[in-house]
FIBADREN-544345 format. One record per residue: x negated, y, z negated of N, C-alpha, C in turn; residue in one letter. Coordinates in steps of 0.1 Angstrom, whole numbers. Layout:
<numars>
{{X; Y; Z}; {X; Y; Z}; {X; Y; Z}; A}
...
</numars>
This chain:
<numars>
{{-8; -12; 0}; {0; 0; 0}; {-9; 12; 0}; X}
{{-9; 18; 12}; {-14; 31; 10}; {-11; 42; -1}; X}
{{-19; 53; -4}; {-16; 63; -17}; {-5; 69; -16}; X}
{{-1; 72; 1}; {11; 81; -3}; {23; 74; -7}; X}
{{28; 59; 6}; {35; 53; -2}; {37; 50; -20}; X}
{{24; 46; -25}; {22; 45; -36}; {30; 52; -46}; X}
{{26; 65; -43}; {29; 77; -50}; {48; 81; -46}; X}
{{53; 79; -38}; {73; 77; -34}; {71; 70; -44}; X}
{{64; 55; -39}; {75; 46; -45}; {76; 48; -60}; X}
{{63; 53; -71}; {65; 55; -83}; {67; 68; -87}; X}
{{67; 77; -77}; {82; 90; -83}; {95; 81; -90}; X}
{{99; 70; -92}; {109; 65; -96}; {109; 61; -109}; X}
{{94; 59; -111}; {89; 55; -121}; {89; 63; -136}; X}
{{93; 74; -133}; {98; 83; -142}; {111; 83; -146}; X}
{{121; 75; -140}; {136; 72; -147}; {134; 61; -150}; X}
{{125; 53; -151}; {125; 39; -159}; {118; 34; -169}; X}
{{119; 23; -177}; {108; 17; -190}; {107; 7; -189}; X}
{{90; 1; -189}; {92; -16; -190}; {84; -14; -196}; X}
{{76; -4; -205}; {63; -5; -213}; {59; 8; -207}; X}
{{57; 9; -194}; {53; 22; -189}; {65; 27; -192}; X}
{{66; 32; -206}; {80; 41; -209}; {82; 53; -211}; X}
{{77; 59; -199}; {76; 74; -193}; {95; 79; -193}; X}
{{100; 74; -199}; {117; 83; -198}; {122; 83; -211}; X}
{{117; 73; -220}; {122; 75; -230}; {124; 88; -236}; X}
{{133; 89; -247}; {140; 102; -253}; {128; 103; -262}; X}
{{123; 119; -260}; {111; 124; -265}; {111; 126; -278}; X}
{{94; 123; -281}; {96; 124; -296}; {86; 130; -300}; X}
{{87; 141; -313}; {78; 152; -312}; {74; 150; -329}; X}
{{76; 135; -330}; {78; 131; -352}; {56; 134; -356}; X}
{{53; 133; -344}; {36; 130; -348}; {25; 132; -336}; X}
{{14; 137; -340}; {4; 137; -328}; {4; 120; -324}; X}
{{-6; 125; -313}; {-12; 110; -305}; {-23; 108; -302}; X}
{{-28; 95; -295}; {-43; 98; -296}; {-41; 91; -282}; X}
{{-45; 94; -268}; {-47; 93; -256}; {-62; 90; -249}; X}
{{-59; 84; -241}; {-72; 84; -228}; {-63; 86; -214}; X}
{{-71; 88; -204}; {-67; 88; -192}; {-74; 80; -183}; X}
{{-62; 77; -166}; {-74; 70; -157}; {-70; 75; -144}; X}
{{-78; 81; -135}; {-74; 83; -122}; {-70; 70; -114}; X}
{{-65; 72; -109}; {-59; 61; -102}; {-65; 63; -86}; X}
{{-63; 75; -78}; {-70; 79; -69}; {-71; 90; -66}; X}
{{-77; 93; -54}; {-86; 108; -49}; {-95; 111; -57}; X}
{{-101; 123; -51}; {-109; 127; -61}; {-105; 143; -68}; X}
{{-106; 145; -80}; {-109; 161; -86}; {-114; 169; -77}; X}
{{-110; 181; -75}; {-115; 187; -70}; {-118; 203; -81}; X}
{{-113; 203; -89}; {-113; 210; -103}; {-111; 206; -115}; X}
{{-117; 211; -125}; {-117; 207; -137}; {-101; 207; -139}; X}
{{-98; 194; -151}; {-86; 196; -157}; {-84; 198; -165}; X}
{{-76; 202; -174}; {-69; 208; -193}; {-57; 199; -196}; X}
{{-56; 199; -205}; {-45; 194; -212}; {-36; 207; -221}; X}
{{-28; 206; -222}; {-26; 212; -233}; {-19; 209; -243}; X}
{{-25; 215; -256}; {-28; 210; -273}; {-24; 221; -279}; X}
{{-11; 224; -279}; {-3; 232; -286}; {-4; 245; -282}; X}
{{-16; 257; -285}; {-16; 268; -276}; {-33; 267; -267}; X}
{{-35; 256; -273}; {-51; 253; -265}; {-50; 249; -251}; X}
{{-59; 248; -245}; {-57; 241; -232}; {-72; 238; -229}; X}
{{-69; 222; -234}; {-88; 216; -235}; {-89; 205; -222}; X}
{{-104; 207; -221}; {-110; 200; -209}; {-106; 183; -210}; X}
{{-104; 178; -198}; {-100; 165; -196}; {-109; 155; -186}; X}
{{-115; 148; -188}; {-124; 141; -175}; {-121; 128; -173}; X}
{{-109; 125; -164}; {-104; 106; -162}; {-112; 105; -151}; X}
{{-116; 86; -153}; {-121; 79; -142}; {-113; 70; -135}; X}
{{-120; 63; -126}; {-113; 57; -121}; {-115; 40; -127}; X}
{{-123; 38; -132}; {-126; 24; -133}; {-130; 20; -151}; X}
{{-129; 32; -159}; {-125; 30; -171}; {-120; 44; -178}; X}
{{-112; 41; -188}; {-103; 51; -192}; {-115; 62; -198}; X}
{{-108; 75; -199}; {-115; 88; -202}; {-116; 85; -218}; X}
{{-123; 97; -225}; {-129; 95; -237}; {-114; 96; -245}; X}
{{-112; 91; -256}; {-98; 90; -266}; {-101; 110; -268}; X}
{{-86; 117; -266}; {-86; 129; -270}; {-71; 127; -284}; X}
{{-69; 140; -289}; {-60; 140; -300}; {-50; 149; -294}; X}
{{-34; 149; -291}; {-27; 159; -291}; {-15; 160; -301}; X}
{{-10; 171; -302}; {-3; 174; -315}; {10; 171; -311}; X}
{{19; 172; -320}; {33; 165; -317}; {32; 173; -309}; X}
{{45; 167; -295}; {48; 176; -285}; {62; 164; -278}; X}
{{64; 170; -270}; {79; 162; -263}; {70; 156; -248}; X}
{{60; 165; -242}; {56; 159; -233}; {41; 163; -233}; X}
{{33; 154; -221}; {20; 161; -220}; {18; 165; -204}; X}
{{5; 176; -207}; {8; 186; -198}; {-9; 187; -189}; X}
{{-7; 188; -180}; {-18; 192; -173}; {-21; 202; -164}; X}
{{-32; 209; -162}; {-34; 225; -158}; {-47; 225; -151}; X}
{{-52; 231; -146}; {-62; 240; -137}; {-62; 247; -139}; X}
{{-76; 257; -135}; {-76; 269; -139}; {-70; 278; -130}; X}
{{-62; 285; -131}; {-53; 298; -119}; {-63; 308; -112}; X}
{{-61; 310; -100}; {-70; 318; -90}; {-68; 332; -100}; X}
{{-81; 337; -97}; {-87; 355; -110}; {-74; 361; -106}; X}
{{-62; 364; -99}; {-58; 375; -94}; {-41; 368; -103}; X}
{{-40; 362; -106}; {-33; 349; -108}; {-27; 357; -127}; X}
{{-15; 360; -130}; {-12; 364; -143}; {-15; 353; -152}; X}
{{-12; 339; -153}; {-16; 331; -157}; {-26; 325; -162}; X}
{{-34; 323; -168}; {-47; 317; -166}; {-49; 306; -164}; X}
{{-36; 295; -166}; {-37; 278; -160}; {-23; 276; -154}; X}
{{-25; 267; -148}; {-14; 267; -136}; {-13; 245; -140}; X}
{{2; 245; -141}; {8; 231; -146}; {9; 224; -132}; X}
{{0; 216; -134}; {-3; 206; -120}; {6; 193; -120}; X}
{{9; 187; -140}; {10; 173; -138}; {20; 175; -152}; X}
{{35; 169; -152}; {36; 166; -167}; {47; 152; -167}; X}
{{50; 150; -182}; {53; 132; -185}; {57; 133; -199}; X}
{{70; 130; -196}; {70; 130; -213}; {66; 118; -220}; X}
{{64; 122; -232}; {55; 111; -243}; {65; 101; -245}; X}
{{65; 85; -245}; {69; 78; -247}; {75; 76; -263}; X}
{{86; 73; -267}; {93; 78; -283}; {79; 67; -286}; X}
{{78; 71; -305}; {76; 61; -314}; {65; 51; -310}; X}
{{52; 58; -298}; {39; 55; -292}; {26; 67; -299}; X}
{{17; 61; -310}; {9; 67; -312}; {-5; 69; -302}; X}
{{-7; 58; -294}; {-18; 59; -285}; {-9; 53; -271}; X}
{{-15; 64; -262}; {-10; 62; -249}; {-21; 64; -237}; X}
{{-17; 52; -227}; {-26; 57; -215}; {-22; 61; -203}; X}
{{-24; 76; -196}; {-21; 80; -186}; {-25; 79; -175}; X}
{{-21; 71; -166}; {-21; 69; -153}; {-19; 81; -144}; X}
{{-31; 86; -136}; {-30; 99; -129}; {-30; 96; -113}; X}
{{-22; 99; -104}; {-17; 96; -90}; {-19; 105; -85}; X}
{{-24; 109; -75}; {-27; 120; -69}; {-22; 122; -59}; X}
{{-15; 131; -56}; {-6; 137; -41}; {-18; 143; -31}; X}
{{-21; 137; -24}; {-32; 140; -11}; {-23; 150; -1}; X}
{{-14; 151; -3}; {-4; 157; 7}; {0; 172; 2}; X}
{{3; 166; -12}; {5; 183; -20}; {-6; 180; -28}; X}
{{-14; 197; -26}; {-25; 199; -40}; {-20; 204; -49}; X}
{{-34; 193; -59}; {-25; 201; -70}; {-9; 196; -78}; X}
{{-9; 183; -67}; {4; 178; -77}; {2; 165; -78}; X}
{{3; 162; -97}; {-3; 152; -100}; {13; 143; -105}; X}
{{11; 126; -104}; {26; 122; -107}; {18; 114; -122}; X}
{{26; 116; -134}; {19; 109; -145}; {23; 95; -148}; X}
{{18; 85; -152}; {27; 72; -158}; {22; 71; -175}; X}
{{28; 74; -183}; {28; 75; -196}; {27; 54; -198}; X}
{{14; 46; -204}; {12; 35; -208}; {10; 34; -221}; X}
{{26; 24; -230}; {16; 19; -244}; {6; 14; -246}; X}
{{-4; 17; -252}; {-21; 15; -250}; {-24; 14; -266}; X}
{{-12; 13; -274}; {-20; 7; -291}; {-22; -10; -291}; X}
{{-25; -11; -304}; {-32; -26; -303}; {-17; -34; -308}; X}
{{-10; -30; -312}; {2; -35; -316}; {9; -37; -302}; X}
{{12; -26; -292}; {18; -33; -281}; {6; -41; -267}; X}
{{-8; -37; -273}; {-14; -44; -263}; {-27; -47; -265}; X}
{{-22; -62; -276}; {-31; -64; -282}; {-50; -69; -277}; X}
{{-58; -71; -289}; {-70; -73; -282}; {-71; -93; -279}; X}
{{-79; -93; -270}; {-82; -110; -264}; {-69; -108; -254}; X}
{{-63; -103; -250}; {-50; -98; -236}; {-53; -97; -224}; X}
{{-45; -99; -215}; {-43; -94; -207}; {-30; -84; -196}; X}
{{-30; -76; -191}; {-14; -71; -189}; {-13; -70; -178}; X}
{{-8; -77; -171}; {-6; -76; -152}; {3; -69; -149}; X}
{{2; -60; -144}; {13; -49; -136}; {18; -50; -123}; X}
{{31; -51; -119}; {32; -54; -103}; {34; -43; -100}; X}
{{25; -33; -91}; {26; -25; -84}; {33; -28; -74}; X}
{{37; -41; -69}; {40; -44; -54}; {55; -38; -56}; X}
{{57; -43; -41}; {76; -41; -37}; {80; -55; -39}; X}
{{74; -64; -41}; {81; -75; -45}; {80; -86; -58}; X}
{{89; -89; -64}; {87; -98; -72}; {73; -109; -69}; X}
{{63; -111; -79}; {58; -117; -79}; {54; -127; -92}; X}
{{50; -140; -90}; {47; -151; -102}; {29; -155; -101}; X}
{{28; -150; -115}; {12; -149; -120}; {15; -161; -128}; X}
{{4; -169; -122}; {-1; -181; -133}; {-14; -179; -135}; X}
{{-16; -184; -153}; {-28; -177; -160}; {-25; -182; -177}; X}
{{-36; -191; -180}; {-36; -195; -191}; {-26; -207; -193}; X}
{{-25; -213; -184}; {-16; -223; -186}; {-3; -221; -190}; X}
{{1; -211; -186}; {15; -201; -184}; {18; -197; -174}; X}
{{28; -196; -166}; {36; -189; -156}; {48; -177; -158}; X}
{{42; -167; -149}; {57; -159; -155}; {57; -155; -142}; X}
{{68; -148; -141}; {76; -138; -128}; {77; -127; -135}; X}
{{71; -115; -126}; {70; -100; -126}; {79; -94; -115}; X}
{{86; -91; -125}; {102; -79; -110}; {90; -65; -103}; X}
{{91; -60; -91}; {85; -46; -91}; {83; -36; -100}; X}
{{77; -30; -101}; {72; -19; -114}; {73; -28; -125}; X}
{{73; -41; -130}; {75; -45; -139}; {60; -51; -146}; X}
{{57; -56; -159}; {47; -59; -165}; {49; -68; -174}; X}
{{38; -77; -177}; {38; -91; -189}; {23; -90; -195}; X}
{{24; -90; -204}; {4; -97; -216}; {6; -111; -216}; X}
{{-4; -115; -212}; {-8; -129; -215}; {-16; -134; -224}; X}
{{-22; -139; -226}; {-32; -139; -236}; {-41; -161; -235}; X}
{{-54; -155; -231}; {-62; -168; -227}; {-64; -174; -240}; X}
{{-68; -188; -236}; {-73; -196; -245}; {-89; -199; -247}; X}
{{-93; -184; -250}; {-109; -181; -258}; {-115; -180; -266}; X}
{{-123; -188; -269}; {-133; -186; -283}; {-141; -176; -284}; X}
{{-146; -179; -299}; {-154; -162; -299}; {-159; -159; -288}; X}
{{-168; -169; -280}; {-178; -167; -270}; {-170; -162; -258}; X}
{{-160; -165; -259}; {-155; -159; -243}; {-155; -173; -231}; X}
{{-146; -171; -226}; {-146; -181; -212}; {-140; -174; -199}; X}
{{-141; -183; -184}; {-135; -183; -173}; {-119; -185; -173}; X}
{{-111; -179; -172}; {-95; -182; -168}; {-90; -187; -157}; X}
{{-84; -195; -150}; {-83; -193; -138}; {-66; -185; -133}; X}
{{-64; -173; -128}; {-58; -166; -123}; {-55; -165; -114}; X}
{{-41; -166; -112}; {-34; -170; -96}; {-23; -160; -95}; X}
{{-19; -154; -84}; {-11; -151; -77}; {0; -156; -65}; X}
{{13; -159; -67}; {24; -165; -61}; {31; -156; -56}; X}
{{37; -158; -44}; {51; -157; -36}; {60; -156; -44}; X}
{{76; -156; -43}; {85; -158; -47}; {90; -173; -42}; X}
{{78; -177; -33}; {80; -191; -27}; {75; -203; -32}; X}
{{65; -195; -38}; {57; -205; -47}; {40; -206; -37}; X}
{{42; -196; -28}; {30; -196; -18}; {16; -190; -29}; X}
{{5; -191; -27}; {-10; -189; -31}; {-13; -173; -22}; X}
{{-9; -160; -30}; {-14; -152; -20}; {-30; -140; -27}; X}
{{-32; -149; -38}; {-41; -144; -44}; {-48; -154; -58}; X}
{{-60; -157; -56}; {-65; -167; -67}; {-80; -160; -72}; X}
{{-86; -158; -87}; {-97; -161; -88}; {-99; -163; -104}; X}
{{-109; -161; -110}; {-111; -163; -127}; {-112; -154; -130}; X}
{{-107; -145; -145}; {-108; -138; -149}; {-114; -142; -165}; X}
{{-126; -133; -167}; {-128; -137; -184}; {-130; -126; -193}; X}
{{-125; -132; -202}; {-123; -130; -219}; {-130; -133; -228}; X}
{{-126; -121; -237}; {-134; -120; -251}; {-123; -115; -260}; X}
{{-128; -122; -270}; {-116; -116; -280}; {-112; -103; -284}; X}
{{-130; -95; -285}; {-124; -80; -285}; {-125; -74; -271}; X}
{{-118; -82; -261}; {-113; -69; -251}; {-102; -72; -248}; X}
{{-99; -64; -238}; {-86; -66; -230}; {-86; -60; -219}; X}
{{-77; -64; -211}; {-75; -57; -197}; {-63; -60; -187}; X}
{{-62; -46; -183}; {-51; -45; -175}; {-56; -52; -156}; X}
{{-47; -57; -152}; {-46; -58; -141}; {-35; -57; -131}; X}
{{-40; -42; -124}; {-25; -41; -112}; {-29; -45; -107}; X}
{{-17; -51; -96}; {-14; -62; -84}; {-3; -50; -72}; X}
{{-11; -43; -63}; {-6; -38; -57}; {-4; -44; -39}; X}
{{7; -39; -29}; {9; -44; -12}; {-4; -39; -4}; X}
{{-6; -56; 0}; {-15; -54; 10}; {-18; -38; 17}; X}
{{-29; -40; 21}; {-32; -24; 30}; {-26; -27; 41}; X}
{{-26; -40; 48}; {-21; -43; 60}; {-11; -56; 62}; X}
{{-6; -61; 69}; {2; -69; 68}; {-9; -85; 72}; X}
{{-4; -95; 62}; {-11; -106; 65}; {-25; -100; 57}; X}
{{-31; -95; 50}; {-42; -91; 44}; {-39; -99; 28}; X}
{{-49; -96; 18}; {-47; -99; 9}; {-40; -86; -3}; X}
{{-38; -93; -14}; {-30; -79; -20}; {-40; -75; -28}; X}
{{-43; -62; -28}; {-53; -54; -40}; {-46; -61; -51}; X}
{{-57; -59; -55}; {-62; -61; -74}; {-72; -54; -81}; X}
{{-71; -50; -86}; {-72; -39; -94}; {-78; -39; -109}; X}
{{-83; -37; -115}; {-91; -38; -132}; {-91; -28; -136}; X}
{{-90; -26; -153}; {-94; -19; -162}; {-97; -25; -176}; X}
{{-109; -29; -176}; {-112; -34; -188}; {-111; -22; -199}; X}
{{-117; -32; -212}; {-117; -22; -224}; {-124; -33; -238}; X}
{{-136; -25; -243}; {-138; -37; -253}; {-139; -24; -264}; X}
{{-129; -37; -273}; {-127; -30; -285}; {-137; -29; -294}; X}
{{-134; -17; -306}; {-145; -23; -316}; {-144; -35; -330}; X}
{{-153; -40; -332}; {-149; -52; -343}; {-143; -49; -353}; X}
{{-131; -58; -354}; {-124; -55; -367}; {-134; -53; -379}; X}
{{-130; -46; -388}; {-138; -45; -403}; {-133; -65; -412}; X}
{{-143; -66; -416}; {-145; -78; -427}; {-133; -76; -432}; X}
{{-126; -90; -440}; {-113; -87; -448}; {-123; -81; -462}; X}
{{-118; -72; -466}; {-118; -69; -484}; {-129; -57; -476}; X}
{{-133; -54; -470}; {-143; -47; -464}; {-135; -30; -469}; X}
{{-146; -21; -475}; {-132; -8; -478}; {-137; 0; -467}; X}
</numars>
């Protein structure tokens, strides 16, 4: 799936919740603690957030999340550039998403409009360890079709926009998975191993071929946590 399509088809993605629960009814009870990830293009200006009347610098990548920042209660979060000198303004709102209710850490998915600058589409992700825990994994179907991921000696079916955690059978040391991708026919359109450690986790989207009869992107974002503290440990 090319970016622009990409970018339609999850404009929609804002009236819906399957975990990316970017619509839920806003909740303003506590700050949060965030990262971000480009998803594509490139920056072409610094970005801000803005943190009540601040508006602090923001740097997402593409291939691991930006550094954990703090924002104060708010209903949504907000993204800005700096406004051309002549400009009344001093930041100009490129990107916004409301905060997902009753989520203290969240990860933002940043989509970039190649078509319009300067307009960013957000996907607000639960990203705490309660909904995504560590030794995980969380496959996301980017595609337009239902698809069935077998993994860990489990099978599930993922509807479009939709998502599941799995979770391997790994020892401390870590092992190979073997991870497959299914049709709704039961066809093989994607196979390889994925591995695990107990303190990481990782997301994997599953987005439409670039071309037809191609294979389907796949996509990674790891993340290794840090070691739990000892029990009795203060």
């Amino acid at each position: 799936m090319n970016v622009q399509k990409l970018i339609a088809y999850f404009s929609l993605a804002i009236i819906f919740s399957l975990g990316i629960a970017v619509a839920q009814k806003p909740d303003k009870a506590g700050a949060i603690e965030f990262s971000c990830v480009l998803w594509n293009g490139e920056l072409e200006q610094e970005l801000f957030f803005r943190n009540g009347r601040e508006f602090l610098p923001v740097v997402p990548f593409k291939t691991s999340r930006s550094k954990t920042h703090s924002l104060v209660a708010s209903e949504s979060f907000e993204l800005y550039v700096k406004s051309d000198e002549e400009a009344v303004d001093p930041y100009k709102l490129v990107g916004k998403v409301a905060i997902p209710s009753g989520v203290k850490q969240v990860l933002f998915l940043l989509l970039m409009n190649e078509k319009e600058e300067l307009n960013i589409k957000i996907l607000a992700v639960d990203d705490s360890i309660e909904g995504f825990p560590a030794g995980t994994f969380r496959f996301v179907n980017f595609s337009k079709r239902s698809l069935v991921v077998d993994f860990a000696a489990d099978s599930k079916k993922i509807k479009p926009k939709g998502m599941t955690i799995m979770k391997p059978r790994a020892d401390n040391n870590g092992g190979l998975t073997p991870f497959i991708v299914r049709s709704n026919k039961g066809e093989i359109i994607f196979q390889t191993r994925l591995f695990s450690q107990t303190n990481n986790r990782e997301m994997v989207f599953i987005t439409d071929p670039e071309k037809r009869g191609a294979l389907p992107g796949v996509r990674f974002l790891p993340q290794t946590l840090p070691d739990a503290p000892p029990k009795g440990a203060n």
